[in-house]
PQR file of N, CA, C, O and H, with PARSE charges and radii, in Angstrom:
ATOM      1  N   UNK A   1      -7.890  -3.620 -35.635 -0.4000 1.5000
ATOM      2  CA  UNK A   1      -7.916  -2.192 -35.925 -0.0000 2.0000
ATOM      3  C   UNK A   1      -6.950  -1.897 -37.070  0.5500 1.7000
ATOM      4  O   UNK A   1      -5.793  -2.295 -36.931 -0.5500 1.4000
ATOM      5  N   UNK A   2      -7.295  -1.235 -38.204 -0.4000 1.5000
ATOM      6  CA  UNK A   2      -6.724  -1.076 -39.003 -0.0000 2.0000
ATOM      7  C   UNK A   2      -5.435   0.511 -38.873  0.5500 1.7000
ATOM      8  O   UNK A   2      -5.532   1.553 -38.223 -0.5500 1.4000
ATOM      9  H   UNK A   2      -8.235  -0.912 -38.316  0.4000 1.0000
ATOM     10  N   UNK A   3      -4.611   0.127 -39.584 -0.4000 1.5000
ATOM     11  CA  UNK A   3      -2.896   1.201 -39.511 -0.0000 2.0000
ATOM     12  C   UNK A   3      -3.353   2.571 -39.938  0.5500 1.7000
ATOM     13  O   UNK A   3      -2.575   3.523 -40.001 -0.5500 1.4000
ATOM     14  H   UNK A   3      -4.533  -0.719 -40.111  0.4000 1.0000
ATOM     15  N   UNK A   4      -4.353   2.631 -40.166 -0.4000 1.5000
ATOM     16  CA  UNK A   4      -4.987   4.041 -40.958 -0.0000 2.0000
ATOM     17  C   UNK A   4      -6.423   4.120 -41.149  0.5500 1.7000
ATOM     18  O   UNK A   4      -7.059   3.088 -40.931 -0.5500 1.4000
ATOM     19  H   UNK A   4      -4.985   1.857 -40.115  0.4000 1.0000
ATOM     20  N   UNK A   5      -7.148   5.328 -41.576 -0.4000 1.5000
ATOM     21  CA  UNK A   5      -8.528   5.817 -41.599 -0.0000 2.0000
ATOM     22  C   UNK A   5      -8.607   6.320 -42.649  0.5500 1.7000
ATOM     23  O   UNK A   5      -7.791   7.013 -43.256 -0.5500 1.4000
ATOM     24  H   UNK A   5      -6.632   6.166 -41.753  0.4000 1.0000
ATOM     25  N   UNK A   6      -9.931   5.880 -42.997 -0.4000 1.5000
ATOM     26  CA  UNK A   6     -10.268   6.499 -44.522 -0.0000 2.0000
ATOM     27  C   UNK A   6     -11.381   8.385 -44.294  0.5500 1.7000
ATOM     28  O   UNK A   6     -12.437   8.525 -43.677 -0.5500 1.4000
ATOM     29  H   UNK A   6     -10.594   5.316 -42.504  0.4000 1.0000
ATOM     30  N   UNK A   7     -10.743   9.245 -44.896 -0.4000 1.5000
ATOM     31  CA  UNK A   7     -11.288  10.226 -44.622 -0.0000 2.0000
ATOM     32  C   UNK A   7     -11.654  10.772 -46.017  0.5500 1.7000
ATOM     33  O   UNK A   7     -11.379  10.113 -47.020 -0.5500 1.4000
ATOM     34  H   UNK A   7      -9.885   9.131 -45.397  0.4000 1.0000
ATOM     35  N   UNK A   8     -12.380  12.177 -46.107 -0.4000 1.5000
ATOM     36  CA  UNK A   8     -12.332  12.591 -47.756 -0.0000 2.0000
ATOM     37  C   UNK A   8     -11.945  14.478 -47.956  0.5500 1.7000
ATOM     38  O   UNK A   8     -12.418  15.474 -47.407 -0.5500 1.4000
ATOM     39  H   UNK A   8     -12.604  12.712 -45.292  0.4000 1.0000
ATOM     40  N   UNK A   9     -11.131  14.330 -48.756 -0.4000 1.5000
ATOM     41  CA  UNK A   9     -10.597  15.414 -48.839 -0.0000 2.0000
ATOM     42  C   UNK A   9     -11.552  16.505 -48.767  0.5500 1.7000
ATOM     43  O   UNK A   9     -12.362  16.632 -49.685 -0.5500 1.4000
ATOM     44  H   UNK A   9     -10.747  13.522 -49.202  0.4000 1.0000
ATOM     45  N   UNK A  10     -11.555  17.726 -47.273 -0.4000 1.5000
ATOM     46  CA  UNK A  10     -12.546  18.438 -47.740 -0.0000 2.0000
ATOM     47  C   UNK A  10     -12.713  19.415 -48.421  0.5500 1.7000
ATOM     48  O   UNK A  10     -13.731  20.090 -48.267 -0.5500 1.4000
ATOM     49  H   UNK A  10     -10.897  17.623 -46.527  0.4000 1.0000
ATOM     50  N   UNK A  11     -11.746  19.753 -49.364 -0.4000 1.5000
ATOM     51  CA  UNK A  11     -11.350  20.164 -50.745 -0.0000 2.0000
ATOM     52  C   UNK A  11     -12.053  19.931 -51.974  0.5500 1.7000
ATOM     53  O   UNK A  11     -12.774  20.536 -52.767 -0.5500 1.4000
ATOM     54  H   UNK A  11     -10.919  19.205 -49.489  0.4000 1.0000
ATOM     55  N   UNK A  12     -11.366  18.421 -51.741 -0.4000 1.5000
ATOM     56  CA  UNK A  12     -12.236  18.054 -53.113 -0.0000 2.0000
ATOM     57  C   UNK A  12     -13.121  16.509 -53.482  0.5500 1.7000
ATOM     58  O   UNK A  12     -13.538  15.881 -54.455 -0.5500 1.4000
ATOM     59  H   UNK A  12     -10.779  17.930 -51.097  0.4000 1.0000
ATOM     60  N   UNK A  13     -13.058  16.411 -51.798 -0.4000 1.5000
ATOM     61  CA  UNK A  13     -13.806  15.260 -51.779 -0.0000 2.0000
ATOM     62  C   UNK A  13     -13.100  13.478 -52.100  0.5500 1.7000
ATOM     63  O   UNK A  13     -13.771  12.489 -51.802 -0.5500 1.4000
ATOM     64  H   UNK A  13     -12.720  16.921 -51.007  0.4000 1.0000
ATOM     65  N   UNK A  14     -11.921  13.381 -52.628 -0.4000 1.5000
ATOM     66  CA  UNK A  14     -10.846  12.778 -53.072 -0.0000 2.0000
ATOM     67  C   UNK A  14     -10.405  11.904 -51.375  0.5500 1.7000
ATOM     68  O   UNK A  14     -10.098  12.403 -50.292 -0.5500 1.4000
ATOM     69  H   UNK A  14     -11.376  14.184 -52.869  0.4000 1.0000
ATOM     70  N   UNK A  15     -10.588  10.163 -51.890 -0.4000 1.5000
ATOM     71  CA  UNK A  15     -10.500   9.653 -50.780 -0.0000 2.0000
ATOM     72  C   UNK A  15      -9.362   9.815 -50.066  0.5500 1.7000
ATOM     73  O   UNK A  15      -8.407   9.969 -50.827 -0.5500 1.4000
ATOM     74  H   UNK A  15     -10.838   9.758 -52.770  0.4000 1.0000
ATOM     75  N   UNK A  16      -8.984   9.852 -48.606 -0.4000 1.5000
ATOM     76  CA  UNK A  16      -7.463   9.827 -48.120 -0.0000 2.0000
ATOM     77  C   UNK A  16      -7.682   8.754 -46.843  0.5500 1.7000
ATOM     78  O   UNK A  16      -8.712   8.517 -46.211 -0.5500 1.4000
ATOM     79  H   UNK A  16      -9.760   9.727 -47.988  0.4000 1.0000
ATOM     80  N   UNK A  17      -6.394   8.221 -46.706 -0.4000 1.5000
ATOM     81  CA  UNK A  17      -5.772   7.477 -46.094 -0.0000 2.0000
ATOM     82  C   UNK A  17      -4.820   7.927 -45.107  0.5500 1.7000
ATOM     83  O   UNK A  17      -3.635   8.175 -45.328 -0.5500 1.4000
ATOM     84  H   UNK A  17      -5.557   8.414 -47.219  0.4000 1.0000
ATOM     85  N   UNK A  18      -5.394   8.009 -44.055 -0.4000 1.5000
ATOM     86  CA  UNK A  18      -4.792   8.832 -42.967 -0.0000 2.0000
ATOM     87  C   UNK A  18      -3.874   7.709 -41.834  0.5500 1.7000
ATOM     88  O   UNK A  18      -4.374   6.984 -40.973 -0.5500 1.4000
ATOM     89  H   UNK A  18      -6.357   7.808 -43.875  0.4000 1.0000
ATOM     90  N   UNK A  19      -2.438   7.863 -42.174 -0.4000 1.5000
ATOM     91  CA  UNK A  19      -2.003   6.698 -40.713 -0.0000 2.0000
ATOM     92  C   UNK A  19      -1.566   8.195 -39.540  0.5500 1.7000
ATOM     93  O   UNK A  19      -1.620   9.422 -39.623 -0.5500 1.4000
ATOM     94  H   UNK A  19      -2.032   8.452 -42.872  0.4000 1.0000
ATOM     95  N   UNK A  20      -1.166   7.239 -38.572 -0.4000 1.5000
ATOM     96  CA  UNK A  20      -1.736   7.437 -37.101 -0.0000 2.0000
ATOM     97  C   UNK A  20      -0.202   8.732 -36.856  0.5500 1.7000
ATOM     98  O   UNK A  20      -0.202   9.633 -36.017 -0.5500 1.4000
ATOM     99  H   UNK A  20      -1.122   6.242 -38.505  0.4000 1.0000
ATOM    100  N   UNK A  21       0.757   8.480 -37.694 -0.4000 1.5000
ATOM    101  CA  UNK A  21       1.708   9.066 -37.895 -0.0000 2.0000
ATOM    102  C   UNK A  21       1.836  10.465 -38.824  0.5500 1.7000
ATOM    103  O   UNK A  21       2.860  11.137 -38.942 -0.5500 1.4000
ATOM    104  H   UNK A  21       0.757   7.748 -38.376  0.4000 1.0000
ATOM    105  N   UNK A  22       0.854  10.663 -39.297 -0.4000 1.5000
ATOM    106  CA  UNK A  22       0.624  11.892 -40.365 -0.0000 2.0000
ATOM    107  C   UNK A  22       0.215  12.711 -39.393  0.5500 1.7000
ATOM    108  O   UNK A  22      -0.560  12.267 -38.547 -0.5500 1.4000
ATOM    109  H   UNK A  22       0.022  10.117 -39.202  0.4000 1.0000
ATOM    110  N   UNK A  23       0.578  13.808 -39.344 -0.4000 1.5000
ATOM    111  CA  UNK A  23      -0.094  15.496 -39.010 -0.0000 2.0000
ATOM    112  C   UNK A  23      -0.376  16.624 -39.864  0.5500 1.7000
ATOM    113  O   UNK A  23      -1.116  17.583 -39.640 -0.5500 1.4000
ATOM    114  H   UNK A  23       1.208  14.169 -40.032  0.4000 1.0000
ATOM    115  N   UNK A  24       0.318  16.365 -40.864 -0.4000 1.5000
ATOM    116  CA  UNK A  24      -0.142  17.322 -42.112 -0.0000 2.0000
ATOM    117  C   UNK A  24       0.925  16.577 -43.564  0.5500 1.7000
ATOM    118  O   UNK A  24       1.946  15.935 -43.810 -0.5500 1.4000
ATOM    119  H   UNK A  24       0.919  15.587 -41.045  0.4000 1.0000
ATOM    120  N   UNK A  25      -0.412  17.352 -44.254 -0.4000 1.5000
ATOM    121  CA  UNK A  25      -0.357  16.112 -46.039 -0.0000 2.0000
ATOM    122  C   UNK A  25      -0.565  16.930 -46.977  0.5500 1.7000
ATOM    123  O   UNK A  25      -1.305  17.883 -46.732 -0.5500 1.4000
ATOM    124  H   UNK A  25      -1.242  17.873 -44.054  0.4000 1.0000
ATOM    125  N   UNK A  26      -0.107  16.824 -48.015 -0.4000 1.5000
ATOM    126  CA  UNK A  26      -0.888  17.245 -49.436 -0.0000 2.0000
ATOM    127  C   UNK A  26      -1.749  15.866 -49.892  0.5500 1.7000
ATOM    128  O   UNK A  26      -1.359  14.699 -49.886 -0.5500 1.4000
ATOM    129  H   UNK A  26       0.493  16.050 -48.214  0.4000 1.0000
ATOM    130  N   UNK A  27      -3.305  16.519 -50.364 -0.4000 1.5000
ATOM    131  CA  UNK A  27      -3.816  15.945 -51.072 -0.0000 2.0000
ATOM    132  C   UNK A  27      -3.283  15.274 -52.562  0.5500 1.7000
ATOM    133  O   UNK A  27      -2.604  15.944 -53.340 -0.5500 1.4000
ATOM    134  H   UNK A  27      -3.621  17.468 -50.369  0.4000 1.0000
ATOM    135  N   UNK A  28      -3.521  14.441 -52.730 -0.4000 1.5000
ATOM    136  CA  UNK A  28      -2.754  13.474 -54.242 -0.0000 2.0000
ATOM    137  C   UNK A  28      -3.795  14.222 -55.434  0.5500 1.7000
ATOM    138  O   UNK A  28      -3.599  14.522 -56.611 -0.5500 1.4000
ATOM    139  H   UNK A  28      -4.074  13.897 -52.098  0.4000 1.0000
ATOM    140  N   UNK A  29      -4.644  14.322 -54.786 -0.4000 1.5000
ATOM    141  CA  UNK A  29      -6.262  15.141 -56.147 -0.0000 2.0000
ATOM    142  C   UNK A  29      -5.977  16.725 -56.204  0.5500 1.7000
ATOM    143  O   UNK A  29      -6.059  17.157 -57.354 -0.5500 1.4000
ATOM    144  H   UNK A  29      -4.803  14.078 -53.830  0.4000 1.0000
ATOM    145  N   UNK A  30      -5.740  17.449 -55.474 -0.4000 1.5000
ATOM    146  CA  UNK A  30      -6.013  18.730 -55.720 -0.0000 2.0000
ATOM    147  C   UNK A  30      -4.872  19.491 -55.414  0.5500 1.7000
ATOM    148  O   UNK A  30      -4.497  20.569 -55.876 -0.5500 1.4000
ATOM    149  H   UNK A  30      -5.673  17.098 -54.540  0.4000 1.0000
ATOM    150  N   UNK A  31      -4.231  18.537 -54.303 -0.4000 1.5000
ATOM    151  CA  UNK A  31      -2.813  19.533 -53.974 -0.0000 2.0000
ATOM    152  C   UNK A  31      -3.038  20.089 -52.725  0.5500 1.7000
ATOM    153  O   UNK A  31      -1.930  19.922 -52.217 -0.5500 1.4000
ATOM    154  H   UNK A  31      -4.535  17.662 -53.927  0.4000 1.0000
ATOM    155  N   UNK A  32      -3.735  20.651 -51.859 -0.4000 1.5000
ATOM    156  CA  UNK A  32      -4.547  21.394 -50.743 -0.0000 2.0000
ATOM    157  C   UNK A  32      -3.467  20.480 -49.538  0.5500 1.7000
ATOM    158  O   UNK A  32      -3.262  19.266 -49.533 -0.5500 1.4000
ATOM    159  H   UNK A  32      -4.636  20.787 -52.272  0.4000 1.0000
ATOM    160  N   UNK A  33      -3.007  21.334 -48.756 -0.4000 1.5000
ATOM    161  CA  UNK A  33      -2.199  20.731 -47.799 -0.0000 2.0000
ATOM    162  C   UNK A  33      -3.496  20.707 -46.711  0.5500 1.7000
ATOM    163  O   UNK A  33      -4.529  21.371 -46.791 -0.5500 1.4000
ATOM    164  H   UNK A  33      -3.174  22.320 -48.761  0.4000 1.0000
ATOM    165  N   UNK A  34      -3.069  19.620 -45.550 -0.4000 1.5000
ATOM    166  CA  UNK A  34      -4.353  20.371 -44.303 -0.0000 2.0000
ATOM    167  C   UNK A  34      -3.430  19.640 -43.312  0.5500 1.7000
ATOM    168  O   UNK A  34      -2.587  18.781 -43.566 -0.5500 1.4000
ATOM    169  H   UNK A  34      -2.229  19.080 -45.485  0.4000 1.0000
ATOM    170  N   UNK A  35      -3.766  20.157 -42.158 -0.4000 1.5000
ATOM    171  CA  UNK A  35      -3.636  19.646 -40.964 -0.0000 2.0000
ATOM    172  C   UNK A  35      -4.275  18.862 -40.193  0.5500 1.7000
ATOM    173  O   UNK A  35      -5.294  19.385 -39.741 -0.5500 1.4000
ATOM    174  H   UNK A  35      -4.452  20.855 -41.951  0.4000 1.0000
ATOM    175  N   UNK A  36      -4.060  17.671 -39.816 -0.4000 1.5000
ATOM    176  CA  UNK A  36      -4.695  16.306 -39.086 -0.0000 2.0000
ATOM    177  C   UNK A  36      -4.602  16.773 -37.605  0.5500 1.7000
ATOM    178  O   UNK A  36      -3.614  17.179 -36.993 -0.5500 1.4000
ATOM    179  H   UNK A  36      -3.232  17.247 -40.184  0.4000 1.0000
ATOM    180  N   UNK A  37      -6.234  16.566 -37.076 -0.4000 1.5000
ATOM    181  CA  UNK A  37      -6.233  17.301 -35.522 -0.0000 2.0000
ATOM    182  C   UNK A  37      -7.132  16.179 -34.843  0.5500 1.7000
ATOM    183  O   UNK A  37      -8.352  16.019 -34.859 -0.5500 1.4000
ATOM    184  H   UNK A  37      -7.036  16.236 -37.573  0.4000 1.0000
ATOM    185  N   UNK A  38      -6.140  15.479 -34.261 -0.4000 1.5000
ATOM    186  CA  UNK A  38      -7.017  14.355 -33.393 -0.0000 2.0000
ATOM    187  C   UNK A  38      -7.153  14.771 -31.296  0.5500 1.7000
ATOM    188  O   UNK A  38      -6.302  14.904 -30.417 -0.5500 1.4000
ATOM    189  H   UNK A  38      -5.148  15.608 -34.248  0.4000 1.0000
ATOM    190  N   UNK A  39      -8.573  14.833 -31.316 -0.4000 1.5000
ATOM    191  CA  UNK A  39      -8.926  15.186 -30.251 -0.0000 2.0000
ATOM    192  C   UNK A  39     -10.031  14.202 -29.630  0.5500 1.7000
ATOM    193  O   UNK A  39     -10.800  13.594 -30.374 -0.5500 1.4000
ATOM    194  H   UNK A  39      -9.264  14.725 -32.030  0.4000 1.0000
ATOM    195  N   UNK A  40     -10.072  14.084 -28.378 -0.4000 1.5000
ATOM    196  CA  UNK A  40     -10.843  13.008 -27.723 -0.0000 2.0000
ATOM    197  C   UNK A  40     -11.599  11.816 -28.715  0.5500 1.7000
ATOM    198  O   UNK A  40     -12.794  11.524 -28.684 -0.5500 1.4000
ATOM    199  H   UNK A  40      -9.447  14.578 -27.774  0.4000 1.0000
ATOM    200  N   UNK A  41     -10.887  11.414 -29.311 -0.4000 1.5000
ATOM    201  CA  UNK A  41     -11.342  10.375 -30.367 -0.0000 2.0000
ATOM    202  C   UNK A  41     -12.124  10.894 -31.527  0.5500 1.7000
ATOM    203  O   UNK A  41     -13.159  10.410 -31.987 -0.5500 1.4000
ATOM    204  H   UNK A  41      -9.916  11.652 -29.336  0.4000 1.0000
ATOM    205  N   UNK A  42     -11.692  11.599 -31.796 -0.4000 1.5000
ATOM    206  CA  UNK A  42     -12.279  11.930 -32.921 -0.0000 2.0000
ATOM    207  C   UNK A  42     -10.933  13.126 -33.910  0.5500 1.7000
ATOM    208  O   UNK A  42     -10.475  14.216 -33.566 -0.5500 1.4000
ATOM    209  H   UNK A  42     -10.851  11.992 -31.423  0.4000 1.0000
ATOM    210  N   UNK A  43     -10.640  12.197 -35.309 -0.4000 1.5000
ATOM    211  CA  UNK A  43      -9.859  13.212 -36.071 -0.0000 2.0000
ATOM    212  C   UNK A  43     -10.803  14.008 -37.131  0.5500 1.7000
ATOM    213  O   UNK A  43     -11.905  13.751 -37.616 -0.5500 1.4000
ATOM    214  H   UNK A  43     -11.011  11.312 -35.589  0.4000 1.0000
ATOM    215  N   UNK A  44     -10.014  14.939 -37.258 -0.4000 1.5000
ATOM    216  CA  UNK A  44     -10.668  16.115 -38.263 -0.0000 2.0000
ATOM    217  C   UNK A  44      -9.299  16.670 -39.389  0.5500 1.7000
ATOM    218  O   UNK A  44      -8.073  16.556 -39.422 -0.5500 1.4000
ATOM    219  H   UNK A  44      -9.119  15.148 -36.865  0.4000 1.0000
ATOM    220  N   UNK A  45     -10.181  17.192 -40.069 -0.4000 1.5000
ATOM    221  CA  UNK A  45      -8.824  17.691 -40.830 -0.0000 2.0000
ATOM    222  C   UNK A  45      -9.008  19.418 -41.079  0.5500 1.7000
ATOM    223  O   UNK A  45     -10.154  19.847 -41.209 -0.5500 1.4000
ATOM    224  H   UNK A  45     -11.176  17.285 -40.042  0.4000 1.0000
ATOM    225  N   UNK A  46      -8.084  20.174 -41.126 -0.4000 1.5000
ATOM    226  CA  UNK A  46      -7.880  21.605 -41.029 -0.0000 2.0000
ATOM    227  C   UNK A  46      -6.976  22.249 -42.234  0.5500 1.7000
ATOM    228  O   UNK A  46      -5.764  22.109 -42.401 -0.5500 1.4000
ATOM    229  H   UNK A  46      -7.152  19.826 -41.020  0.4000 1.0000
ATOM    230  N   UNK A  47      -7.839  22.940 -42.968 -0.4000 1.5000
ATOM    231  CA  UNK A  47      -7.137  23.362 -44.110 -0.0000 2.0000
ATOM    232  C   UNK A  47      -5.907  23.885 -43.778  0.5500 1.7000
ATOM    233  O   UNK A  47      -5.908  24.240 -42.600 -0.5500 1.4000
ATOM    234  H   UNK A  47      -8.824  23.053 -42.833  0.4000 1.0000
ATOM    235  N   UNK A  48      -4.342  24.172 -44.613 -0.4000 1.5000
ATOM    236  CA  UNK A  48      -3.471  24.703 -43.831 -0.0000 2.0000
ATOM    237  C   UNK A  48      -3.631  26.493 -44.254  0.5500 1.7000
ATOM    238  O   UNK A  48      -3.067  27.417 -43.667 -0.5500 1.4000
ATOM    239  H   UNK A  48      -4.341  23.884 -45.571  0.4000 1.0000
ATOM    240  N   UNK A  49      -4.471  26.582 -45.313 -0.4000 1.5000
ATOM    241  CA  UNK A  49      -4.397  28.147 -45.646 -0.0000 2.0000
ATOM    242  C   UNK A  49      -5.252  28.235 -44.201  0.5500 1.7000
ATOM    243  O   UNK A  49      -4.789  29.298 -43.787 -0.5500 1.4000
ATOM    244  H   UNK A  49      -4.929  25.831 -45.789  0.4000 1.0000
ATOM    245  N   UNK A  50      -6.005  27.891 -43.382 -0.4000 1.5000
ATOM    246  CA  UNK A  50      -6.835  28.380 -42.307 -0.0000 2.0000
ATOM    247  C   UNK A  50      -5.636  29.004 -41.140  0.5500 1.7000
ATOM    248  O   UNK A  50      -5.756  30.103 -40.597 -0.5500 1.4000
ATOM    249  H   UNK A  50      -6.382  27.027 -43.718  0.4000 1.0000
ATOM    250  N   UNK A  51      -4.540  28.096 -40.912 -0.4000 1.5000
ATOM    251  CA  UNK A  51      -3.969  28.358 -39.961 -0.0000 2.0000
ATOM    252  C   UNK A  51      -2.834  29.500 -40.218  0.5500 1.7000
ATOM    253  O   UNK A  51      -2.270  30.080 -39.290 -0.5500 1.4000
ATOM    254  H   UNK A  51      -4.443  27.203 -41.353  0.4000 1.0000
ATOM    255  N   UNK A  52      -2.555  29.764 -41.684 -0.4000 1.5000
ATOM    256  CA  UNK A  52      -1.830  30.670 -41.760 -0.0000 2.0000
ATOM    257  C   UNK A  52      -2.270  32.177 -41.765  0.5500 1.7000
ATOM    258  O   UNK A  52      -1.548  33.104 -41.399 -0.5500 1.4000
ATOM    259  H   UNK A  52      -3.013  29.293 -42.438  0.4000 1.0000
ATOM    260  N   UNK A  53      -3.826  32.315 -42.331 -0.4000 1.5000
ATOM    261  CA  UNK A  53      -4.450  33.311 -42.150 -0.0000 2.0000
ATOM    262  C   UNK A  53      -4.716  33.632 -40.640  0.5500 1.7000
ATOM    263  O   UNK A  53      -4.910  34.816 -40.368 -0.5500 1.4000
ATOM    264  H   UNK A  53      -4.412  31.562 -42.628  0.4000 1.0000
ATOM    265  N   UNK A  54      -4.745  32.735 -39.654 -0.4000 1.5000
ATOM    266  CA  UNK A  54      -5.046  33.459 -38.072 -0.0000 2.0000
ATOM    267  C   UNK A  54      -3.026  34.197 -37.806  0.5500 1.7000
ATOM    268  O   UNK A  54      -2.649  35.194 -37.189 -0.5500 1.4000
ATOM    269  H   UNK A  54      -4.586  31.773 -39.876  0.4000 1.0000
ATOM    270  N   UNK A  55      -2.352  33.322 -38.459 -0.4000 1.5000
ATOM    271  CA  UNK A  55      -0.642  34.109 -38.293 -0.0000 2.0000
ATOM    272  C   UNK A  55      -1.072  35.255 -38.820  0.5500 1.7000
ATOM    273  O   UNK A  55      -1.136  36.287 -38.152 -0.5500 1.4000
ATOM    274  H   UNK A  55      -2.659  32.513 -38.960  0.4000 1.0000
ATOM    275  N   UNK A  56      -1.318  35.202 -39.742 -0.4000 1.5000
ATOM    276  CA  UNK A  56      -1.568  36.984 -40.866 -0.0000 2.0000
ATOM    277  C   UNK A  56      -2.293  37.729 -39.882  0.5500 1.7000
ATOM    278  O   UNK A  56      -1.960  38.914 -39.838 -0.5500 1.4000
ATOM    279  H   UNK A  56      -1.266  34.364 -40.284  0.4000 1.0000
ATOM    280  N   UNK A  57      -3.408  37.295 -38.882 -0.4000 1.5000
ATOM    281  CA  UNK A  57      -3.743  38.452 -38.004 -0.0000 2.0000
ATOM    282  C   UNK A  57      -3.201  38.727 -37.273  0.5500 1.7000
ATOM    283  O   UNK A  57      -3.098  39.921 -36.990 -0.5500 1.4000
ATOM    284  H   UNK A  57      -3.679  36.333 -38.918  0.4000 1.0000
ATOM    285  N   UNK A  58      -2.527  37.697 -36.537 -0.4000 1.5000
ATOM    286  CA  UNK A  58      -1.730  38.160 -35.590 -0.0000 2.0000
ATOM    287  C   UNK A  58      -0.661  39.263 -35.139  0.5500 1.7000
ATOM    288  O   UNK A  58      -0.412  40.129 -34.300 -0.5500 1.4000
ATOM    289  H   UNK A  58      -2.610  36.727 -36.767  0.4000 1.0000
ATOM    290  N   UNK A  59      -0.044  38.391 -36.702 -0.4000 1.5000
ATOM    291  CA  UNK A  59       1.249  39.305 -36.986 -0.0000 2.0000
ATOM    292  C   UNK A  59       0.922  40.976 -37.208  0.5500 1.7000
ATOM    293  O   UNK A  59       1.584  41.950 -36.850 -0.5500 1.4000
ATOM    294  H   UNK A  59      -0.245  37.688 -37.384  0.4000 1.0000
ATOM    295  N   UNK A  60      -0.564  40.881 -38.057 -0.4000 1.5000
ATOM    296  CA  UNK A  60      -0.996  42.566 -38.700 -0.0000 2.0000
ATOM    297  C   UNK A  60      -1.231  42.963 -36.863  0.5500 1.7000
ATOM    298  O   UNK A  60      -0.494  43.904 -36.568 -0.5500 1.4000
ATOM    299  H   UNK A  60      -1.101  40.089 -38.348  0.4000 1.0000
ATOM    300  N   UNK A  61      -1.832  42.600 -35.987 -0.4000 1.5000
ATOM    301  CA  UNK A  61      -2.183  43.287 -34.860 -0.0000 2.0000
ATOM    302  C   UNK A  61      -0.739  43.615 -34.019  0.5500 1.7000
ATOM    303  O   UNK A  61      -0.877  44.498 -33.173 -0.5500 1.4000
ATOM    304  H   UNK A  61      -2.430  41.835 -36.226  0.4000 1.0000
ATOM    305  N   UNK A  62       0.676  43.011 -34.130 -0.4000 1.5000
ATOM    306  CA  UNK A  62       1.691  43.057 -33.559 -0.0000 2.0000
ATOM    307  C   UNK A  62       1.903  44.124 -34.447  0.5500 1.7000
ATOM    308  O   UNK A  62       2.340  45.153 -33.931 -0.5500 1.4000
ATOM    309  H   UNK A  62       0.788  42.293 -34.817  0.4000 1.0000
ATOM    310  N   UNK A  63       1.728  44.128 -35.494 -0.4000 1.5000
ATOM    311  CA  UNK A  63       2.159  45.553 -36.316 -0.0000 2.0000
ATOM    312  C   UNK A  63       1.938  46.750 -36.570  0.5500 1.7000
ATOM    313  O   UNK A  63       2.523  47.538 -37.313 -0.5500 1.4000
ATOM    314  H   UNK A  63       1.373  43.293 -35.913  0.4000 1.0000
ATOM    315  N   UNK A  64       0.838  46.885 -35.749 -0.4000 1.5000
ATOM    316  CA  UNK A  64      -0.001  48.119 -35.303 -0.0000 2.0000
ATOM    317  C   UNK A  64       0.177  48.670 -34.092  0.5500 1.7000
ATOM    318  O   UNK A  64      -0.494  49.646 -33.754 -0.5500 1.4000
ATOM    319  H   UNK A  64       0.362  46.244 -35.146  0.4000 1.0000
TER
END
């Protein structure tokens, strides 16, 4: 079993090399940070502007 997984940036398509120790990266091609989400065998990757925009609602609904 190999120390890492080959995935592709879903940005910009730009190969990545994911070890087992990463949770969040900048892309080397575009710059795009994301978040590494490994669940019942299977990893995915999660843009990080995604997770900051659900904070931005949150926060706007605490502010109302």
């Amino acid at each position: 079993m190999a120390d890492y997984i080959t995935l592709s940036c879903p940005s910009c398509g730009h190969k990545l090399q994911i070890t087992n120790d990463i949770d969040r990266f900048a892309c080397a091609a575009c710059g795009n940070e994301h978040i590494v989400n490994r669940s019942g065998g299977i990893i995915t990757l999660k843009p990080v502007i995604d997770s900051i925009k659900s904070v931005q609602v949150g926060v706007d609904k605490t502010a109302s």
